[in-house]
C-alpha positions in Angstrom: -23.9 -38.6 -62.3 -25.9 -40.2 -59.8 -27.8 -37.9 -57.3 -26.5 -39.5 -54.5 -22.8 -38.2 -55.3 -24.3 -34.9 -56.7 -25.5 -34.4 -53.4 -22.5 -35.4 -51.3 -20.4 -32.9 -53.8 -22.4 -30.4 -53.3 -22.2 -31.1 -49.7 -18.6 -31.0 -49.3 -18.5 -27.9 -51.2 -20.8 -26.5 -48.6 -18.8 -27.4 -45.9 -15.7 -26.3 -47.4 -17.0 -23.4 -47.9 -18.3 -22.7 -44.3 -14.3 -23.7 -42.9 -12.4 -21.3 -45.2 -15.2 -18.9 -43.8 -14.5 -19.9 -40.4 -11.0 -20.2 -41.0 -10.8 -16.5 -42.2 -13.1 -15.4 -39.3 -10.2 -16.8 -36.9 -7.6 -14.8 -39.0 -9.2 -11.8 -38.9 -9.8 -12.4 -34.7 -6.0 -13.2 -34.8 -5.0 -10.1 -36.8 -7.0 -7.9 -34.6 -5.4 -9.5 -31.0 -2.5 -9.0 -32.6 -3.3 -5.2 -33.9 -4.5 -5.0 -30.5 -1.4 -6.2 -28.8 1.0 -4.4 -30.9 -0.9 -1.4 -29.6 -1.0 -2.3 -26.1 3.0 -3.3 -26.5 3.4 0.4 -28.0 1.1 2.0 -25.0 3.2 -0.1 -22.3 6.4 1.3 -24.5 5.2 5.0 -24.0 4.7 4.4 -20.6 8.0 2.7 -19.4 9.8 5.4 -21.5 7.8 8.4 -19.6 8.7 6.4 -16.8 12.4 6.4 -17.8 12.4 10.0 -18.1 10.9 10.7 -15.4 13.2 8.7 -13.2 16.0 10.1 -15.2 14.4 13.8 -14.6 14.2 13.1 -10.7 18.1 11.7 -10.3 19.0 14.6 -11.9 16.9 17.4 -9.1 18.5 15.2 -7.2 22.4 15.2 -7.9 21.6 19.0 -8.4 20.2 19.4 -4.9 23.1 17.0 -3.5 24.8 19.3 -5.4 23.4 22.3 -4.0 23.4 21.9 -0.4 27.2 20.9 -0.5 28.2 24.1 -2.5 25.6 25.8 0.9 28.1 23.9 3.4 30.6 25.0 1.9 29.8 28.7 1.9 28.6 28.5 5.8 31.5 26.6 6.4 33.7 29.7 4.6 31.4 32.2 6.5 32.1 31.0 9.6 35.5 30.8 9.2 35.7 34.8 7.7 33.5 35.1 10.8 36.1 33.5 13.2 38.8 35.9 11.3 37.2 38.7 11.7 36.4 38.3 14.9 40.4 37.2 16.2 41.5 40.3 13.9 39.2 42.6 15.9 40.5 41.0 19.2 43.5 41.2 18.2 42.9 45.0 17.2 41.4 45.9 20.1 44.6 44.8 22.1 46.7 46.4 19.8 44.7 49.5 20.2 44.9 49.1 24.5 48.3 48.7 24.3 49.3 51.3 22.4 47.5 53.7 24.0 48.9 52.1 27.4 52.5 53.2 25.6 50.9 56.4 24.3 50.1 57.6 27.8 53.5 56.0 28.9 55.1 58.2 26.7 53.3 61.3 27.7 54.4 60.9 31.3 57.7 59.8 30.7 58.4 63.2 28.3 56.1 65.5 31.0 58.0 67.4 32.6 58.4 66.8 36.2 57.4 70.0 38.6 58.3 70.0 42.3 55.1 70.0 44.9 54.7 72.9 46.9 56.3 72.3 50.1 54.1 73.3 53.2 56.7 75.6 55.9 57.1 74.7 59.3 55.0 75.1 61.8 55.7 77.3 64.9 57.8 74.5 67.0 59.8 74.4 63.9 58.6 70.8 62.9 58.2 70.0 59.6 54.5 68.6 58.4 54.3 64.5 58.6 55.4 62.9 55.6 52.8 61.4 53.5 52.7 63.3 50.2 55.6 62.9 47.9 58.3 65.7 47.4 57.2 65.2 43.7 54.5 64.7 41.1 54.3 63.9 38.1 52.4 66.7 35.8 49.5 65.5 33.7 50.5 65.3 30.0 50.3 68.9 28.3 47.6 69.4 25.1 50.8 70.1 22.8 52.5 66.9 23.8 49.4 64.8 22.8 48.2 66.4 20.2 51.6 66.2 18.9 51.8 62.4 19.8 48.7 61.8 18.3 49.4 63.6 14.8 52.5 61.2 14.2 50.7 58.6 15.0 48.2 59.2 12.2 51.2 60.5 9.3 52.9 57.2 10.7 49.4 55.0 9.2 48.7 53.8 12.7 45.0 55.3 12.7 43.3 53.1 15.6 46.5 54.9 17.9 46.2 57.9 16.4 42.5 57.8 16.8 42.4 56.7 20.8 44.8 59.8 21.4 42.5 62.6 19.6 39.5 61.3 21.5 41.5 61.5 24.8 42.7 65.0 24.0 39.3 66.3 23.3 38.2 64.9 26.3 41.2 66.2 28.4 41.2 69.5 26.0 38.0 70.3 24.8 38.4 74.2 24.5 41.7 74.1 22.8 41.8 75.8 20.1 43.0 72.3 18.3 39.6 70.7 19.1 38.1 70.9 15.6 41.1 69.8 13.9 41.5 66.8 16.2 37.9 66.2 15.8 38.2 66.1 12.2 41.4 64.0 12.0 39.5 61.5 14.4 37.1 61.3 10.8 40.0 60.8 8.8 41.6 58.0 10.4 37.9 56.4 10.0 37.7 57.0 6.1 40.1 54.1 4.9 38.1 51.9 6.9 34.9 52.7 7.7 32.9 55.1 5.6 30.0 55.2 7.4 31.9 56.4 10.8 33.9 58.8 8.9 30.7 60.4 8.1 29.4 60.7 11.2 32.3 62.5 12.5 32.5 65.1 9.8 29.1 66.0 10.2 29.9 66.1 14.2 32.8 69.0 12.9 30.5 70.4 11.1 27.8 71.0 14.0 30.2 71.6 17.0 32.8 74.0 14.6 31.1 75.6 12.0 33.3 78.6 12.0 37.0 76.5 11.7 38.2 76.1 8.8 37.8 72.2 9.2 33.8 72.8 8.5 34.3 73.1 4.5 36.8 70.4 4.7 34.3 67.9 5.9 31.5 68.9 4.2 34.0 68.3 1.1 34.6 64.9 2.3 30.8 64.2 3.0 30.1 65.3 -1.0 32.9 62.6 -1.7 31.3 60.0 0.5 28.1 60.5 -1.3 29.6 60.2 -4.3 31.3 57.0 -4.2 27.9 55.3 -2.8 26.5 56.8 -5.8 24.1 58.9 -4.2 24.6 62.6 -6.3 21.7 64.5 -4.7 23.6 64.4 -1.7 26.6 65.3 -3.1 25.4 68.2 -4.8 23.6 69.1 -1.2 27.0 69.3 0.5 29.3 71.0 -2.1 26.3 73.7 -2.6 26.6 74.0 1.2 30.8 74.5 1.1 30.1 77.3 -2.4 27.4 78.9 0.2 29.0 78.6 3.3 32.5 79.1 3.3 32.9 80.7 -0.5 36.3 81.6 0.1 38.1 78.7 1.3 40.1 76.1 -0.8 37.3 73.4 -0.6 34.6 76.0 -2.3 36.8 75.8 -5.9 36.8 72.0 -5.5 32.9 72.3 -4.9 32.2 74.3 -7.8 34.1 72.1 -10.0 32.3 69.1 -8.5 28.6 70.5 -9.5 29.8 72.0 -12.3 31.0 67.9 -13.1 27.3 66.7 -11.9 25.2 69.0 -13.1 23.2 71.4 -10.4 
């Protein structure tokens, strides 16, 4: 073979060498952008889907907030409506209440019996006195009558009538001898109601009447309050003080049954 084609052979082999070389150099450079690439698509996938989530996340707080603040309308809104009740039921009570005591006191003076006023004699001329006082009065209503009134008011379930007459009997009758027991039904028609009241007046028998019988009867009913707020210290306070106090009456059997049941 000539040199001159030995050399130009050997030349192209050269140069084909050096372009498959270069050739694999840009494959390589193209597999790694792409490498690269697919890991840049699969960061920017990550990302959006974190994103996703987290918008997914948010419109969810969201609809439950939404969701919350209507469910807190709605309960203000109910409130104020059991408010507004409440409030026309105790207006309406308290009328109820004035009136019936109005016919309460009506029905005192219409069943009081009516008494003739003294009638002043003549004077020496033989004139009568000047007119100006009537030839009768009516007489205030008697204790019987309105203790009497109020007690069927109270069998009869009508407690706030019942109530308003007791207090105005132990105002008008203080020292009768009915005091305590109008005292403590004043505490009675305040149990179905209002325990907290009811309480209060038993313990007011208790101070003011410790020697009627109605003393052990609401320190009985105190023991019971206690108990139904769950409170059995207190309870075992008051039915110790019924055994100690009054350990004859009805209530101290009921007592001693009643810490025997909790335990001294």
């Amino acid at each position: 073979m000539p040199l001159s084609r030995a050399w130009l052979l050997g030349l192209g082999l050269v140069a084909g060498c050096a372009l498959r070389g270069d050739v694999r150099k840009v494959e390589l450079q193209v597999e790694a952008l792409r490498s690269e690439s697919s890991r840049s698509d699969s960061a920017r996938r990550v990302e959006r889907d974190s994103l996703i989530r987290l918008l997914a996340a948010l419109q969810a707080a969201l609809v439950a907030q939404q969701t919350a603040l209507t469910q807190i309308r709605g309960d203000v809104r109910t409130d104020l409506q059991a408010v507004q009740q409440q409030l026309g039921t105790l207006q309406e009570l308290t009328g109820q209440s004035q009136q019936r005591l109005s016919e309460l006191r009506s029905r005192i003076a219409t069943q009081a019996p009516v008494a003739p006023s003294p009638v002043a004699p003549a004077d020496s001329t033989g004139a009568m006195p000047p007119a100006g006082n009537p030839p009768f009065s009516v007489a205030p209503p008697g204790a019987d009558q309105m203790y009497d009134l109020s007690l069927q008011q109270y069998r009869r379930g009508s407690f706030a009538t019942a109530r308003l007459g007791f207090r105005e009997f132990l105002r008008l009758y203080s020292d009768d001898d009915r005091a305590a027991d109008a005292l403590y039904y004043v505490g009675e028609s305040f149990a179905p109601e209002n325990a907290d009241s009811a309480a209060a007046v038993y313990q007011e028998v208790v101070k003011r009447f410790p020697n009627s019988p109605r003393a052990p009867s609401s320190l009985y009913k105190l023991g019971l309050l206690a108990e139904q707020r769950g409170n059995k210290a207190a309870a075992r306070t008051f039915y110790a003080r019924v055994v100690a106090g009054y350990p004859r009456s009805d209530e101290a059997n009921l007592a001693r049954d009643k810490l025997q049941a909790l335990g001294r």
